[in-house]
N, C-alpha and C positions, 0 to 999 in steps of 0.2 A: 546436380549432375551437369559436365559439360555434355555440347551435341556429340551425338556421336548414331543415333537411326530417329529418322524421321517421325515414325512413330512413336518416340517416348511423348509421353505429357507431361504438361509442366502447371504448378502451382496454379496457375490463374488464367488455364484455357479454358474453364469453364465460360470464364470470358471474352474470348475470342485471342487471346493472344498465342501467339506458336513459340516465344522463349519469355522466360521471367526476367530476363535481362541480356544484354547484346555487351559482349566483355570488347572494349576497344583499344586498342594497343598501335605503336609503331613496329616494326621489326628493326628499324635500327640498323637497317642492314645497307650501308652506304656500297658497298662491292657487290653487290644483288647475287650474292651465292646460295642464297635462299634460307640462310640459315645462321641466325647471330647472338651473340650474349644475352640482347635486351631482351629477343623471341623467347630463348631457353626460361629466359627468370619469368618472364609474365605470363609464361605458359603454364611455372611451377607455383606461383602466385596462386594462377584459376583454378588448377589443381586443387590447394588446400583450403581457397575460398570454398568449392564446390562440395568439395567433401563437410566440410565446417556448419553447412548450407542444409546438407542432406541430413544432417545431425537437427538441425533446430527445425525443419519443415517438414510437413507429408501434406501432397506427395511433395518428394522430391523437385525444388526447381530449376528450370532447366536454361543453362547458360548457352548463347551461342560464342564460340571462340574459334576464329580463322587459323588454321595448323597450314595453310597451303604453304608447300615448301619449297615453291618456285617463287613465289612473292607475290602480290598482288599487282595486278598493272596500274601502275599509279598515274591513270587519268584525271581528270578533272570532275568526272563525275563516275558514283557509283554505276557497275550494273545494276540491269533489274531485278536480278534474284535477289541480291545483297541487300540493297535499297528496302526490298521489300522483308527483308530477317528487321532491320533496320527498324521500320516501323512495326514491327510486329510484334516488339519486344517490349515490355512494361517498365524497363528500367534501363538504364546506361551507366557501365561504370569502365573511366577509362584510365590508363596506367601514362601519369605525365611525366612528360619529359621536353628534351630542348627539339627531340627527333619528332616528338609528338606535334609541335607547336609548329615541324617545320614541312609536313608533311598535311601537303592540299588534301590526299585520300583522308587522313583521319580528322580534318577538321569538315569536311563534308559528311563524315558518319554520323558525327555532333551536327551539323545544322541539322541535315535530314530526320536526325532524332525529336530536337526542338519544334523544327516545324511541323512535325505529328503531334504533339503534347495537344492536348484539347486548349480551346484560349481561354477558358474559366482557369486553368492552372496556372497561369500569372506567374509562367518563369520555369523553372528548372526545379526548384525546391522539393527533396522529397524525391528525386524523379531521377538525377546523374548523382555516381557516386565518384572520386576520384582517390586512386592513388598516387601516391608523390614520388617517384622512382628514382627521382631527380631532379637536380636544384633546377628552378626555375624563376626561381626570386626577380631576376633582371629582365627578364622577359616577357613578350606583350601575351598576355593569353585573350581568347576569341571573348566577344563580348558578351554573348549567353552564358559563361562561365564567372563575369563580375556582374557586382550591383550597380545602382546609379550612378555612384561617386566612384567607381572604377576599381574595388576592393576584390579581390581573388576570392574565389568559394574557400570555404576550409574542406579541407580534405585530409586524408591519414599519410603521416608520412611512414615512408620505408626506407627511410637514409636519413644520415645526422645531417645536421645545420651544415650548409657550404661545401659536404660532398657530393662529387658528380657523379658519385654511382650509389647505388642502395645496397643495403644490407644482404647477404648470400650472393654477392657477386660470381660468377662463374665456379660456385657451387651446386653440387648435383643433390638435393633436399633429402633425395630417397624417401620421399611421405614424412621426414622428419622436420617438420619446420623450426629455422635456427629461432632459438630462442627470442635474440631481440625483434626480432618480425614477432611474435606468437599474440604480443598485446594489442599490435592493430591489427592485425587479422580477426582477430575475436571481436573485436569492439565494429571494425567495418562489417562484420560478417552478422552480429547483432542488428545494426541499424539498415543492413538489408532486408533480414527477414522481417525487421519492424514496419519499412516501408511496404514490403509484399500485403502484409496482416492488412495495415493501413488501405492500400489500395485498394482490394479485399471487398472490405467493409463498406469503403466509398461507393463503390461502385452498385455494391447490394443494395444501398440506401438511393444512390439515385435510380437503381432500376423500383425499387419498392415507391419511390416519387412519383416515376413516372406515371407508372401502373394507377397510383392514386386521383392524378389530374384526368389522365382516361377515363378512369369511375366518372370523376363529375362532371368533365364532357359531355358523357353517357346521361348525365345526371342519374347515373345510376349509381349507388353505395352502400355501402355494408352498415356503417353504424354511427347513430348520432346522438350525441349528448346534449342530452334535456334538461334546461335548468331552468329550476323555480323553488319556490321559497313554499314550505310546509304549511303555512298561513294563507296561500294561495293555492289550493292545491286542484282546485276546480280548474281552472285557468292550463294547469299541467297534465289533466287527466286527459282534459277535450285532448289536447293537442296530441301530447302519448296515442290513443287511440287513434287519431288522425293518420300515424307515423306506421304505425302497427296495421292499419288497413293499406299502406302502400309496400307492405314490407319490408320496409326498412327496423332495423334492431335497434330500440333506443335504449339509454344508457345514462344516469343508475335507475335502479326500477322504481323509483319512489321520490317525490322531491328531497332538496338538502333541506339539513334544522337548521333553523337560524344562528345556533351558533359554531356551523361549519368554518365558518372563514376565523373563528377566535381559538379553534383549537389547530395544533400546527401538524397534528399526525393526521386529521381526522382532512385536512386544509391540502395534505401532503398525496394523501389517498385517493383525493377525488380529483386531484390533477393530476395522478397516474393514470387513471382510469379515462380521465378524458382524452389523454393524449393516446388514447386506443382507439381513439375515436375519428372520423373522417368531417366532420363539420360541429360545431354548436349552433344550439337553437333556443331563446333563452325568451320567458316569457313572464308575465307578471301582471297586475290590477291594477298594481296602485303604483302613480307616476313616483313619488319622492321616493320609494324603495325602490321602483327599477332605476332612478339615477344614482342610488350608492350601487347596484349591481353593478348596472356598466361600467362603472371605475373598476369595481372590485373586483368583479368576476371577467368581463367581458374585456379590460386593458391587463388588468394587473396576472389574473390567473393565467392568461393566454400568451402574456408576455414569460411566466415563466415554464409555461407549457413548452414553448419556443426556445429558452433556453438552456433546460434541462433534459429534454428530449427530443431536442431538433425536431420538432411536428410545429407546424402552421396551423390554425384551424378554424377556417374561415368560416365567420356566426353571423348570424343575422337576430334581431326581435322580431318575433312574430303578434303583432298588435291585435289582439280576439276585437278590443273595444272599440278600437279608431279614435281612441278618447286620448290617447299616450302621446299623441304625434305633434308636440309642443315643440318651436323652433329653435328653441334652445336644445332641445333633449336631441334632436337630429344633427344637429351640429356637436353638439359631445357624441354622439355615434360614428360620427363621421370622422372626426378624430381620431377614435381611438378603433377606427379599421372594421365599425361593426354595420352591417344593412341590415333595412328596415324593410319588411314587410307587412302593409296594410290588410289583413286577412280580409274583410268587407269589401276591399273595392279588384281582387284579383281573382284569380281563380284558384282560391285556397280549397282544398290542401295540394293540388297537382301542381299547384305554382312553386313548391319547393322543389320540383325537378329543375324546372327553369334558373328559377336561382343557383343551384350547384352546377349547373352548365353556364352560367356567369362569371361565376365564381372561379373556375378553370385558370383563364390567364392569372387572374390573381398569384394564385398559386405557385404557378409556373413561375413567374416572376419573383415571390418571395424563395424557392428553392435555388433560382439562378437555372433553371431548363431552358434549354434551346426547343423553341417552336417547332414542331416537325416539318420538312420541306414541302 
């Protein structure tokens, strides 16, 4: 839906934004009468974007589009209210042309856009969408809009090659969109709602991050996966219990059989389940099987925990013996991202609060989280 009361919602205010997207246009209107061809089309444009919009999402998301039909004052710099729709909006999609390109207000809507994009979003990607209204092939477009080598975004056209005007020219649609427009409306109007979904999602997963690095801050957390080998299982009991009197939920309830990592469903299983997990804790007897673990379990398993599940999950050894801590072996630990904890010489079992408040920045930095201020 375009604006139209301030009180509608839109698609992704749960996340603070007030429109799903900020529709930006020229009016074209060189004799300032308030009211011109280019306004008419890209107002019947957001029209049947919107309605198009309303069909693929609930709720419904909500477009901001300027009808003002005195024109906007084209200073140099936005108002405040505008400025502020402006950044408010999760997405940008603007209708190009040679009026667009020539006009300071709309190339100001676009910086002001850009320069809200978070700087983890590395550009525009995803984030502006463009209509082609008209040929602009010869013309310099703003540089948040090319790549490094100076390459035009792609966008949807809505005019043939070398016309300067687009399709349904100073036709009145009546909700009937002419036909050769209907394929890129749909296809534009898809990879909107794709980016909304996208957003969405993003957004869920770093607040669900964030929320996670606070647990270990906290060194407070929900649940941890205890590994050890069935053959060892004294070694996993102590510990389990240890975990269990701090209340923390450990995870799976029994150590792995030895040939968990040979079979690839059984392999596939327990790296789901650990990827529900907020840390590993991985423990063992006997030194030359805890060095095939660390490879296997503690680089390899973690690496694909990481890339099938986008989860991190920062493990440590926990050494019952003191007898494991061979400088070789701490150096392949160290490698492959995993701490060592000497249970004898700290204040085991409380010492693993400490460590998962250690553990915090790590985290942070493998998600890409900004620090809190």
């Amino acid at each position: 839906m375009s604006e139209a009361h301030d009180a509608e919602p839109c698609y992704l205010q749960k996340h603070g934004f007030e429109y799903d997207m900020f529709f930006s246009y020229s009016h074209g209107d060189p004799r300032g009468k308030g009211d011109s061809p280019l306004k008419r089309w890209s107002k019947q444009l957001n029209e049947a974007l919107s309605e198009t919009l309303d069909a693929l999402l609930s709720p419904p998301p909500r477009i901001f589009f300027d009808e003002s039909s005195d024109g906007l004052n084209k200073t140099a710099h936005l108002g405040p209210e505008l400025e502020h729709k402006v950044r408010a909006s999760a997405l940008f999609h603007l209708v190009m042309s040679p009026h667009y390109l020539n006009s300071d207000w709309c190339k100001r809507e676009l910086a002001t856009f850009v320069e809200a994009l978070p700087e983890q979003a590395k550009g525009i990607g995803g984030r502006v969408f463009i209509s082609k209204a008209m040929e602009t092939d010869d013309l310099a477009w703003p540089a948040s809009l090319c790549d490094g080598e100076g390459n035009k975004t792609v966008g949807w056209e809505f005019h043939e090659r070398g016309s300067p005007l687009p399709h349904g020219w100073l036709q009145n649609w009546g909700g009937d969109v002419p036909a050769v427009i209907a394929p890129s409306l749909m296809e534009l109007a898809n990879q909107i709602a794709r980016a909304l979904r996208a957003l969405d999602a993003s957004i869920e997963e770093k607040a669900r991050k964030t929320e996670l690095v606070g647990w270990l801050e906290s060194g407070d957390i929900e649940k941890v996966y205890l590994y050890g080998r069935c053959d060892e299982v004294s070694e996993w009991e102590a510990t389990w219990k240890e975990m269990d009197d701090l209340g923390i939920v450990v995870t799976p309830s029994e150590p792995e059989p030895l040939d968990a990592d040979d079979d690839s469903a059984k392999r596939l299983e327990y790296a789901r389940l650990a990827s529900r997990c907020d840390a590993m804790i991985m423990v063992g007897g006997d030194g030359v099987k805890l060095d095939f673990d660390l490879d296997v379990i503690g680089r390899e398993r973690r690496n694909f925990i990481a890339s099938k599940y986008k989860k991190y999950l920062p493990c440590a050894v926990v050494d019952r013996t003191g007898m494991l801590n061979r400088p070789a072996r701490l150096s392949n630990a160290r490698r492959f991202d995993i701490d060592w904890i000497d249970a004898g010489s700290c204040d085991w079992p409380d010492y693993v609060r400490t460590w998962l408040r250690s553990s915090a920045d790590k985290v942070r930095e493998r998600y890409g989280l900004e620090r809190p201020a």
